[in-house]
TIDOGU-86589 format. One record per residue (C-alpha): residue in three letters; x, y, z. Coordinates in pm, 1 decimal. Example, Ala and Ser with C-alpha at 12.3 -4.5 7.8 and 13.67 -1.06 7.14 Angstrom:
2
{node ALA; {1230.0; -450.0; 780.0}};
{node SER; {1367.0; -106.0; 714.0}};
END
This chain:
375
{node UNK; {12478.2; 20663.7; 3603.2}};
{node UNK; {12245.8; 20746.6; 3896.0}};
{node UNK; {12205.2; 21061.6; 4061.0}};
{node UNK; {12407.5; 21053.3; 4364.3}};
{node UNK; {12150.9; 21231.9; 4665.1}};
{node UNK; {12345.1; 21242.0; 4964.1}};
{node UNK; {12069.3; 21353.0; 5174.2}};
{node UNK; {11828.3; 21108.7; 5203.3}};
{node UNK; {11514.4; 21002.4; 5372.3}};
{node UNK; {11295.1; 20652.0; 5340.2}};
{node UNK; {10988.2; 20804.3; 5281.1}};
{node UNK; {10706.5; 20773.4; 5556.4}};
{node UNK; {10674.0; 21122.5; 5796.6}};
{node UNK; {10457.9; 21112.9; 6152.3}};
{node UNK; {10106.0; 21187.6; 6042.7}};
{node UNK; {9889.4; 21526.1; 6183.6}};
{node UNK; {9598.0; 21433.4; 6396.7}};
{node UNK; {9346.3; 21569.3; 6102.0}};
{node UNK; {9516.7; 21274.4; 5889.8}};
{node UNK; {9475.8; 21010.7; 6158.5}};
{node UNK; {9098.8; 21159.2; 6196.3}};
{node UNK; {9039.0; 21127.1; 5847.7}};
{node UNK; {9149.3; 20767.3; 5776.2}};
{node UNK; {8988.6; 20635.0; 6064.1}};
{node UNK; {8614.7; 20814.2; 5979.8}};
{node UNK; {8675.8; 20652.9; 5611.8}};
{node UNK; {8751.6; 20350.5; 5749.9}};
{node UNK; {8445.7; 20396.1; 5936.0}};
{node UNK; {8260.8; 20472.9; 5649.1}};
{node UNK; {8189.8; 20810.5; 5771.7}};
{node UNK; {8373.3; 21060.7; 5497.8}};
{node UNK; {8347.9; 21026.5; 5170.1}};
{node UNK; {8691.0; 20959.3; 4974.6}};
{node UNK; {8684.9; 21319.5; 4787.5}};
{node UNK; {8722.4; 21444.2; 5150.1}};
{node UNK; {8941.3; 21243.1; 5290.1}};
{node UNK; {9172.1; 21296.8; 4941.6}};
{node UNK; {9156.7; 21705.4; 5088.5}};
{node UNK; {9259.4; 21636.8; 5392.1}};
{node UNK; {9549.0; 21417.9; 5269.0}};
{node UNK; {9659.8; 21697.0; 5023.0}};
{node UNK; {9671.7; 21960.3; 5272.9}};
{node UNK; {9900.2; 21790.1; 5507.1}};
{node UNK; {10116.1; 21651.9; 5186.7}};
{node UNK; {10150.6; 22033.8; 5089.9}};
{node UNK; {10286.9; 22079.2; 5449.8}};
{node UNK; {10515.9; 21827.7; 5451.4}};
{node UNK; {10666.2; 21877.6; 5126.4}};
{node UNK; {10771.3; 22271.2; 5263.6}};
{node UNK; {10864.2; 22073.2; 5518.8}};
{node UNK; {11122.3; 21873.3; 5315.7}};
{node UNK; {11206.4; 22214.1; 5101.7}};
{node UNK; {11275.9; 22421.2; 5399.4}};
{node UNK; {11516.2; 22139.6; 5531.7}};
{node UNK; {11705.1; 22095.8; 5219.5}};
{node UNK; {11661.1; 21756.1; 5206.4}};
{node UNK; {11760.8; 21588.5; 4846.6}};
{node UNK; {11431.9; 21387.9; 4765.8}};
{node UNK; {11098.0; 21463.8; 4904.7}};
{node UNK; {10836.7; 21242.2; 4962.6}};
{node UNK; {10487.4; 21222.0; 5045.8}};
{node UNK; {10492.9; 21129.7; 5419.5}};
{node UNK; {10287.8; 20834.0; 5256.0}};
{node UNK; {10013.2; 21020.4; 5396.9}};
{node UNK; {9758.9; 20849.5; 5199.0}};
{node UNK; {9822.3; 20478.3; 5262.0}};
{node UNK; {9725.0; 20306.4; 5621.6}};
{node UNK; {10087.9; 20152.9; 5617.9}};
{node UNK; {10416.9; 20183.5; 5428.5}};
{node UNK; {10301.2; 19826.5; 5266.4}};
{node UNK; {9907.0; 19916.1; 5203.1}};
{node UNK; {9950.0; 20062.1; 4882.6}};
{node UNK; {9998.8; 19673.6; 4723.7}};
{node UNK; {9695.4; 19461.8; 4950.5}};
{node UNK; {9476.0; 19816.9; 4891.1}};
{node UNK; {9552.5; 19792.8; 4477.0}};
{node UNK; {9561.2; 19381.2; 4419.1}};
{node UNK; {9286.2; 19088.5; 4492.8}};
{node UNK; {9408.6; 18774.2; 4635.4}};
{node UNK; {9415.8; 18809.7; 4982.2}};
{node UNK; {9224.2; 18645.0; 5280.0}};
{node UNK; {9266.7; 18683.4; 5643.1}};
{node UNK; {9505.8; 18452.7; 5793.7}};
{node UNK; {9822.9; 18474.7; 6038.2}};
{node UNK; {10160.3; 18507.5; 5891.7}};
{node UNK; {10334.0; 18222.1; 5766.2}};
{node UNK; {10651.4; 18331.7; 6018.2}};
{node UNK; {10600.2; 18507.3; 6339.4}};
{node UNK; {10835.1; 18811.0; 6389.8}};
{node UNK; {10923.5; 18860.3; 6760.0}};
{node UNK; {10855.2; 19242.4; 6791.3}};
{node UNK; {11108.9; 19449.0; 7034.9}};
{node UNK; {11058.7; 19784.3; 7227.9}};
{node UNK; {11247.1; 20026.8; 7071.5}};
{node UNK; {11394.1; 20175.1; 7381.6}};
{node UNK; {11458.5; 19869.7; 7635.5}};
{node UNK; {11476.2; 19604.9; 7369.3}};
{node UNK; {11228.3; 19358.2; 7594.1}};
{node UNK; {10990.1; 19159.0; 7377.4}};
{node UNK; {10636.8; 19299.2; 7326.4}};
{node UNK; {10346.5; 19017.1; 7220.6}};
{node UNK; {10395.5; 18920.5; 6886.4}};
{node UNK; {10256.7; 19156.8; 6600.7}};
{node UNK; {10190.8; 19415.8; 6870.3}};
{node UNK; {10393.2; 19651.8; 6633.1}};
{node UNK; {10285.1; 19504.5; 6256.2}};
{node UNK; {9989.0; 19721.0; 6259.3}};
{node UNK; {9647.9; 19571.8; 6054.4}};
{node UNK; {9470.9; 19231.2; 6075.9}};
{node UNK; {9708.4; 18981.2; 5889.0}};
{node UNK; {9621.8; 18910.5; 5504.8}};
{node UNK; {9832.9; 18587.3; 5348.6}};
{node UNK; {9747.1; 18501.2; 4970.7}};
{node UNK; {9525.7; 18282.8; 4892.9}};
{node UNK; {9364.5; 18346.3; 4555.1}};
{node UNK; {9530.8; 18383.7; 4203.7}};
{node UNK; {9709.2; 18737.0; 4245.7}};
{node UNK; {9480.6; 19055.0; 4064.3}};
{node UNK; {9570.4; 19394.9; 4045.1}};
{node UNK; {9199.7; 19581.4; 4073.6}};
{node UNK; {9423.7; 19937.5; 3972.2}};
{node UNK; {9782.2; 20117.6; 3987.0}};
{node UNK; {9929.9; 20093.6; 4373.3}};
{node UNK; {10039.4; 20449.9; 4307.8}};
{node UNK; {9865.0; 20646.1; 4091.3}};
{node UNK; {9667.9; 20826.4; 4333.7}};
{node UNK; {9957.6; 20938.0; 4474.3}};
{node UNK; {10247.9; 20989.4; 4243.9}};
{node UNK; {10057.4; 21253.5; 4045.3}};
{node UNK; {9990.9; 21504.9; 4327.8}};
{node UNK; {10344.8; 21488.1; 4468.2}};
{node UNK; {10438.2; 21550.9; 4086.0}};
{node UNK; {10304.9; 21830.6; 4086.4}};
{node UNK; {10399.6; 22002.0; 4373.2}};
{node UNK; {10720.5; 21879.6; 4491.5}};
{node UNK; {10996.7; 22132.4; 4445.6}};
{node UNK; {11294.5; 21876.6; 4302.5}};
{node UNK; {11369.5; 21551.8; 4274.2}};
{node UNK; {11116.8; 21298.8; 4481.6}};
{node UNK; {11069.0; 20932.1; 4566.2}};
{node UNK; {10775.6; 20700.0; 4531.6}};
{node UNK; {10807.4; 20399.5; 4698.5}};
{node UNK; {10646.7; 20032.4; 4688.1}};
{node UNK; {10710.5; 19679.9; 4883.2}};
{node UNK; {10967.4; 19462.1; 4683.0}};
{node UNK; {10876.3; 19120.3; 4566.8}};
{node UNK; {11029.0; 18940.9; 4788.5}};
{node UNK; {10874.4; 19158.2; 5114.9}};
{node UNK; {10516.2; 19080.2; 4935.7}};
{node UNK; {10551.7; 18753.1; 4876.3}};
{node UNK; {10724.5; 18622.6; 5210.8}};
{node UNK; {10450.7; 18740.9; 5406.3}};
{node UNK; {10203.5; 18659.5; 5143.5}};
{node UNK; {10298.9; 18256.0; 5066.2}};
{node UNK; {10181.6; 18044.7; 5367.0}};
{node UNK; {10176.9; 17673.3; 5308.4}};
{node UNK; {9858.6; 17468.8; 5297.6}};
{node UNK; {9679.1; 17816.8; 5203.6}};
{node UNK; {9857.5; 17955.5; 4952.9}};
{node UNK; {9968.5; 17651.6; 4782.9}};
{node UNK; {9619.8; 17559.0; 4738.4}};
{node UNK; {9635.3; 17825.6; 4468.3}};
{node UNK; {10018.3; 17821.9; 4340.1}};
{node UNK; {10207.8; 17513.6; 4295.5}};
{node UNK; {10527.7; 17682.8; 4435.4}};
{node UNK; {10678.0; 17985.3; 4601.7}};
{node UNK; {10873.5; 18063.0; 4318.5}};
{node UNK; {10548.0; 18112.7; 4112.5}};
{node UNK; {10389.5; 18377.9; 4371.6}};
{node UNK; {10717.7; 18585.2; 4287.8}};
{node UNK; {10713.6; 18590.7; 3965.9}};
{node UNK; {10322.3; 18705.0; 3991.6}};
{node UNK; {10432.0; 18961.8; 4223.9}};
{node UNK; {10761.5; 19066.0; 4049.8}};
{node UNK; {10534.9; 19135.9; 3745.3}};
{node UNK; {10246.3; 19329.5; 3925.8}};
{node UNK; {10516.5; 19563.0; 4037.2}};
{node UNK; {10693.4; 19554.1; 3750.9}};
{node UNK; {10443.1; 19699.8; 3514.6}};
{node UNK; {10417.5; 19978.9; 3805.2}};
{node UNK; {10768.6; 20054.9; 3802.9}};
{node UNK; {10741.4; 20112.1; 3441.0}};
{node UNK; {10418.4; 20331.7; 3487.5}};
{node UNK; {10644.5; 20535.9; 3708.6}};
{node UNK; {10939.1; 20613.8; 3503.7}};
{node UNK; {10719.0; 20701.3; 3183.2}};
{node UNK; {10551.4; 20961.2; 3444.0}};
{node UNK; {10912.6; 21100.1; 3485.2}};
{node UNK; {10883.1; 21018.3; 3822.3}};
{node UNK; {11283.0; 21050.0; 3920.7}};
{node UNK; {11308.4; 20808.4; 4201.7}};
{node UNK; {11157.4; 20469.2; 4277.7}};
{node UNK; {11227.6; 20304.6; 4609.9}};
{node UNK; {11112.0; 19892.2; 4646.5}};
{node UNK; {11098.9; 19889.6; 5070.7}};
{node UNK; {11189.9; 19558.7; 5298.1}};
{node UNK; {11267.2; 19275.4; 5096.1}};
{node UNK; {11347.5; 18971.9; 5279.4}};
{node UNK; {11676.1; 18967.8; 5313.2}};
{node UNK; {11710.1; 19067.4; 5666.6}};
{node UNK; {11489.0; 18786.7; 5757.8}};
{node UNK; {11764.2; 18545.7; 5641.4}};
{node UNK; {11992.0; 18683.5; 5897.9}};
{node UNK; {11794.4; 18551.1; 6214.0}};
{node UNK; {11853.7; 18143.9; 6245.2}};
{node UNK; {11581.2; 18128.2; 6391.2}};
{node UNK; {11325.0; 18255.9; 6138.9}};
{node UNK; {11567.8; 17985.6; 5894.7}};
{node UNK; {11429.0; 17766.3; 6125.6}};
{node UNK; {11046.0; 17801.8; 6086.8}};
{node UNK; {11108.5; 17833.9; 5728.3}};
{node UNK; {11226.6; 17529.7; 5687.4}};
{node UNK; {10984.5; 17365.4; 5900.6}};
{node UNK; {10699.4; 17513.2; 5636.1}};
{node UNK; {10957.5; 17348.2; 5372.6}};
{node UNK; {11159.5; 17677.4; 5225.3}};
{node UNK; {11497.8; 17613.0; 5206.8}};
{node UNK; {11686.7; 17945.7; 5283.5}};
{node UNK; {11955.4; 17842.6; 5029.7}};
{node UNK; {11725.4; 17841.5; 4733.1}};
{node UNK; {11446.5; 18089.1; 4830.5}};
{node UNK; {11702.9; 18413.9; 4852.8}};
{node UNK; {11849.7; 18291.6; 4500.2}};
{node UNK; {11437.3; 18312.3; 4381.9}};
{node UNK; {11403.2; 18664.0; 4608.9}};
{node UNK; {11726.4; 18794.0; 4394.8}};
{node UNK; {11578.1; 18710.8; 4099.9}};
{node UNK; {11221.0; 18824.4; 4148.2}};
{node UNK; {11323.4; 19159.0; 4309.5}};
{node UNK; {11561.2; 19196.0; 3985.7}};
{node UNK; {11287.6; 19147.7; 3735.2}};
{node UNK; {11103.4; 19412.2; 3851.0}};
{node UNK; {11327.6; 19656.6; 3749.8}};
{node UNK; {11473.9; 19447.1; 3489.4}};
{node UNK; {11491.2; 19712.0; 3141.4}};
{node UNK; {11397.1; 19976.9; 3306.7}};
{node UNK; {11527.9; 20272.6; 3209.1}};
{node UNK; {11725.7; 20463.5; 3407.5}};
{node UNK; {11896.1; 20755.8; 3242.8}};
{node UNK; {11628.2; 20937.0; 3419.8}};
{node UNK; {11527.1; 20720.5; 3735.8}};
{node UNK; {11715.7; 20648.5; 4075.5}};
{node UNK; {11579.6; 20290.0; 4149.9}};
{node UNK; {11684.6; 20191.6; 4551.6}};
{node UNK; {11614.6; 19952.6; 4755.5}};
{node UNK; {11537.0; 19960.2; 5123.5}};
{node UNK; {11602.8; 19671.2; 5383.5}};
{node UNK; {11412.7; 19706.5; 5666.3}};
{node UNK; {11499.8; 19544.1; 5972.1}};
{node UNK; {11134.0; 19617.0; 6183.7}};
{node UNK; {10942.4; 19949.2; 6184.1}};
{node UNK; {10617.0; 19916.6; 6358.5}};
{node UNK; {10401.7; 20046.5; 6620.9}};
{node UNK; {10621.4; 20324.1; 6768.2}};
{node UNK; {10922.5; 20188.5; 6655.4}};
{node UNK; {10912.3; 19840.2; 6791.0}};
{node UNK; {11177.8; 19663.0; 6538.8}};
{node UNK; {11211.0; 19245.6; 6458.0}};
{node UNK; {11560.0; 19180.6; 6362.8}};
{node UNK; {11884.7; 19192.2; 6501.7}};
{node UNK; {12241.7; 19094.8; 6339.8}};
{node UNK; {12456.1; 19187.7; 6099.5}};
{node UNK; {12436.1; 19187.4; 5687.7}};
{node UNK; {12728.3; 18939.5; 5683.9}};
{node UNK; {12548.8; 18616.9; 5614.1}};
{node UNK; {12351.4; 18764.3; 5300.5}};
{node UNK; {12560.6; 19028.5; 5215.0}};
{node UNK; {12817.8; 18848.9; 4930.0}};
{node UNK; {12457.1; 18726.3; 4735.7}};
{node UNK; {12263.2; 19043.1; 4808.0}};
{node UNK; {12503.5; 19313.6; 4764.4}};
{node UNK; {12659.3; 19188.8; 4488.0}};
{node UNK; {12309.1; 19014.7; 4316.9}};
{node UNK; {12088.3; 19313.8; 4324.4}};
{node UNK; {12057.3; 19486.6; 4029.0}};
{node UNK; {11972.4; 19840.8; 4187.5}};
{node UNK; {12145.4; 20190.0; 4211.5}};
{node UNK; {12073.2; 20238.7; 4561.9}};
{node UNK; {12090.5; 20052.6; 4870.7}};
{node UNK; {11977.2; 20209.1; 5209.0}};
{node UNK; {12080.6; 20079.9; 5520.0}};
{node UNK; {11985.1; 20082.1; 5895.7}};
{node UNK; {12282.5; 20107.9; 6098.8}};
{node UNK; {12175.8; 20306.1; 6367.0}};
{node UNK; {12261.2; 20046.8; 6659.0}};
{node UNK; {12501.5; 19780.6; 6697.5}};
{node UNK; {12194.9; 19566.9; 6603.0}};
{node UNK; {12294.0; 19608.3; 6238.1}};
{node UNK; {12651.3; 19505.3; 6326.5}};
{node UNK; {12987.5; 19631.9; 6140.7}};
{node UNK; {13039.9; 19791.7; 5765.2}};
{node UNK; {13295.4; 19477.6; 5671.4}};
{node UNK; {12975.3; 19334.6; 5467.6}};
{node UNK; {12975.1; 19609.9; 5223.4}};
{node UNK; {13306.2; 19522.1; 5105.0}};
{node UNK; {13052.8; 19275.8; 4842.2}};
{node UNK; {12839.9; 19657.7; 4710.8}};
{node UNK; {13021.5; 19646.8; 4396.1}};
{node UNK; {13186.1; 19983.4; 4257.9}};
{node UNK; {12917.6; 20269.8; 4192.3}};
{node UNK; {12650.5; 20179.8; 4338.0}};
{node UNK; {12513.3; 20428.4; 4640.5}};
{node UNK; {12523.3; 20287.3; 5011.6}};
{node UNK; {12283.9; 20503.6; 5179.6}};
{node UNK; {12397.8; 20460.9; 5573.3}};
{node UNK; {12066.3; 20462.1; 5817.4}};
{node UNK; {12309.4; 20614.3; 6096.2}};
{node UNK; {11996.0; 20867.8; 6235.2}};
{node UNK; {11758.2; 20646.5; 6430.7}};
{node UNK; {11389.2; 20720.5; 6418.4}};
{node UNK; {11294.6; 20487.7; 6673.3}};
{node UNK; {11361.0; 20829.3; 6959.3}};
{node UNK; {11415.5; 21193.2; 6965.4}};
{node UNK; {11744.0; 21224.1; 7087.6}};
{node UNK; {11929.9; 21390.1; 6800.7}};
{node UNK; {12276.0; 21207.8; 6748.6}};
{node UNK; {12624.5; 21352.8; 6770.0}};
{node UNK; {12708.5; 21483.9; 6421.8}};
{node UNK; {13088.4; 21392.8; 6514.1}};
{node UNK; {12999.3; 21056.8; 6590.9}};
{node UNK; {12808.7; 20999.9; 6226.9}};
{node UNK; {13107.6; 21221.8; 6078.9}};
{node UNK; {13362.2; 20940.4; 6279.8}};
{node UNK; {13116.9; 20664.2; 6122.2}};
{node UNK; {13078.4; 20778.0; 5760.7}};
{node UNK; {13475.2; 20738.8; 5787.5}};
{node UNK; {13496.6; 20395.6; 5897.0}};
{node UNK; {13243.9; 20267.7; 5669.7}};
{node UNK; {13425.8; 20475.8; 5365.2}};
{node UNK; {13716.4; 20219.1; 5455.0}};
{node UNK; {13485.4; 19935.2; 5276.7}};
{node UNK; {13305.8; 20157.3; 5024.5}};
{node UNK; {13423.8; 20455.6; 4858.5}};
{node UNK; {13321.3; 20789.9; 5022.2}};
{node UNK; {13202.7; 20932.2; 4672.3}};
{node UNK; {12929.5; 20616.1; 4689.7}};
{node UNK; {12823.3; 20691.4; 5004.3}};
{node UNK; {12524.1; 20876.6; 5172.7}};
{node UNK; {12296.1; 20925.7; 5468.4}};
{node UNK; {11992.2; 20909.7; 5640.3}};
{node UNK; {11772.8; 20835.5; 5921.6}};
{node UNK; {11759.6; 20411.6; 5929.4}};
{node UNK; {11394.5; 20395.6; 5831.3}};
{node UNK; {11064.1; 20609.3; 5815.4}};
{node UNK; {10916.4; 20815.9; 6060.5}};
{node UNK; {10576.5; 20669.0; 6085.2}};
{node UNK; {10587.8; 20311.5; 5859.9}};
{node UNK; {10224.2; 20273.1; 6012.7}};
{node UNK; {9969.1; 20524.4; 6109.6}};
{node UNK; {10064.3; 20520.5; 6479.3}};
{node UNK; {10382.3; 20625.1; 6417.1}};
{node UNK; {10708.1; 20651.7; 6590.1}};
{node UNK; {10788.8; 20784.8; 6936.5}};
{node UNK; {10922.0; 21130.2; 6832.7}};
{node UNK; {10782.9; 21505.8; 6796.5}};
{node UNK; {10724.2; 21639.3; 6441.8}};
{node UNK; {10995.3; 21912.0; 6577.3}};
{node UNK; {11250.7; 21622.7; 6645.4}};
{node UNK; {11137.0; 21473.4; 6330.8}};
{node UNK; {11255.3; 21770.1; 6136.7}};
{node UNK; {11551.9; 21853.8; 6406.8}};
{node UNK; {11666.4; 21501.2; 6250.9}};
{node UNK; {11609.1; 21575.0; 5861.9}};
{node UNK; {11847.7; 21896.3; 5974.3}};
{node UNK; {12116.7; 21680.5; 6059.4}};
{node UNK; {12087.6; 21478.7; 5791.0}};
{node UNK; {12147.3; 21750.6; 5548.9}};
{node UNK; {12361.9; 21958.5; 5757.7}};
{node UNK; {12586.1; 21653.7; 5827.3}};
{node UNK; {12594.6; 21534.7; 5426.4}};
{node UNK; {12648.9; 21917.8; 5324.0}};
{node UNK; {12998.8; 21928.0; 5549.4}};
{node UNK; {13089.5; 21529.3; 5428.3}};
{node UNK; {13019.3; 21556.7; 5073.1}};
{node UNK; {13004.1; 21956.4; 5010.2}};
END
């Protein structure tokens, strides 16, 4: 059975100024990698006391070396040419909800697929060995899932060009990642997070809509998305290896978010399809809706509740995430439940609209909160 961590975090943590500094003069072609690998290392050291001093149950990186939470699979694998997404994603300010111009918070020019997928090297290599070695307990890599990849990958009358079907980008991208996943856990890395699959995008009608007008029918495509994001991890083993998923429901340019609604329409195939240990949720706003959909997370498996927004600084009322842990333990049992903020801190370099001191004021509440729930 998996290790139960009941205080968790996603993954990504704001970045110091020398790290923003350094990307952008490499991007620039003004420091040479070995440098820009220093820098990186220095601030990962930092952040990983960080994590220690806190107390939180699995570190992470910060993802400190990637330009986005999602780089680390365009950055590693050939296929890719510029183009617009297939779907446009109506991006929201994170504070008064009005609409900001579309992929004002998606960060990057837009890639779609549009040659035979090639992994050039590992996605995580580069990284998984230095947090290795200096994290202090258990810690998390973490990767896009197949079905994030490929949904804003496949656009029709490019990508088709190249791959007679949908279905057969996923199972290209399923195994890329799978033969990473694998990589990982003979590394002994302990826990392996896949990051917004594209379930959430089935709850807004109106991204159903343009789907279907590109000719993907909802009905079928989350049956291939179940499948794909289950072969990745499909014989893995996982006597010593967490393996979580992450739905995502927007993260961008200082916390601008995409999707609103709750889990109900895909929860009964999701929940109770995905072959994971872990699933952690964003619930911190009445965007997500109520816990009745995880009445489908079948017995054992960890629901990871995103009650601690990082979208603002204002640190929440520990009785009000004590009052919500209840309620949702009325629809999942308490012993498979957990917390944590609803997303990273910085899921692109700009990161969110919060202090590194509320940052960590909000890692402290995490574990404080988790340490009076669950002891």
């Amino acid at each position: 059975m998996a290790t139960k961590y009941r205080a968790e975090q996603v993954g990504s943590f704001l970045r110091p100024q020398e790290v923003l500094e350094a990307h952008r003069a490499f991007g620039e072609g003004k420091l040479p990698l070995e440098q820009l690998r220093a820098i990186e290392d220095k601030a990962i050291l930092t952040v990983l006391e960080m994590e220690k001093q806190v107390g939180i149950d699995v570190q992470s990186d910060g993802e400190y070396r990637r330009g986005g939470w999602a780089s680390d699979f365009q950055d590693a694998v050939d296929g890719y040419v510029p183009g617009a997404a297939p779907v446009s994603l109506q991006w929201h300010d994170p504070k008064t909800g009005a609409a900001v111009q579309p992929g004002a918070g998606a960060g990057g020019a837009g890639q779609v697929i549009g040659a035979k997928l090639s992994p050039r090297r590992s996605l995580t290599a580069h990284e998984s060995a230095f947090v290795k070695a200096h994290a202090t307990g258990p810690y998390k890599v973490t990767m896009p899932a197949a079905s994030y990849v490929t949904s804003r990958g496949f656009k029709p009358g490019v990508t088709d060009k190249v791959y007679a079907s949908r279905k057969d980008v996923l199972t290209d991208v399923a195994a890329i990642l799978k033969a990473e996943v694998a990589a990982l856990v003979a590394e002994g890395v302990p826990y392996i997070q896949l990051d917004n699959p594209h379930y959430p995008d089935y709850i807004d009608p109106n991204r159903r809509e343009q789907w279907k007008a590109l000719g993907v029918n909802h009905e079928t495509a989350i049956l291939d998305d179940i499948a794909a994001d289950n072969a990745v991890v499909a014989g893995v083993d996982r006597s010593k290896t967490t393996i979580a998923m992450h739905f995502c429901r927007g993260n961008g340019a200082r916390g601008q978010w995409h999707t609103s609604g709750g889990y109900d329409f895909i929860a009964e195939r999701v929940f109770g399809g995905l072959d994971y240990d872990v699933f952690l949720l964003e619930y911190d706003s009445e965007r997500a809706g109520g816990f009745e959909p995880l009445k489908f997370v079948p017995k054992g498996k960890t629901v990871v509740l995103g009650l601690v927004t990082t979208k603002a600084g204002e640190l929440e009322s520990q009785d009000l995430l004590r009052r919500r842990i209840d309620e949702a333990a009325k629809y999942v049992a308490l012993e498979d439940l957990a917390l944590s903020p609803q997303c990273g801190f910085a899921s692109t370099l700009a990161g969110n609209p919060l202090t590194w001191d509320e940052q960590r004021r909000k890692l402290e509440l995490v574990v404080d909160t988790a340490r009076k729930v669950w002891g």
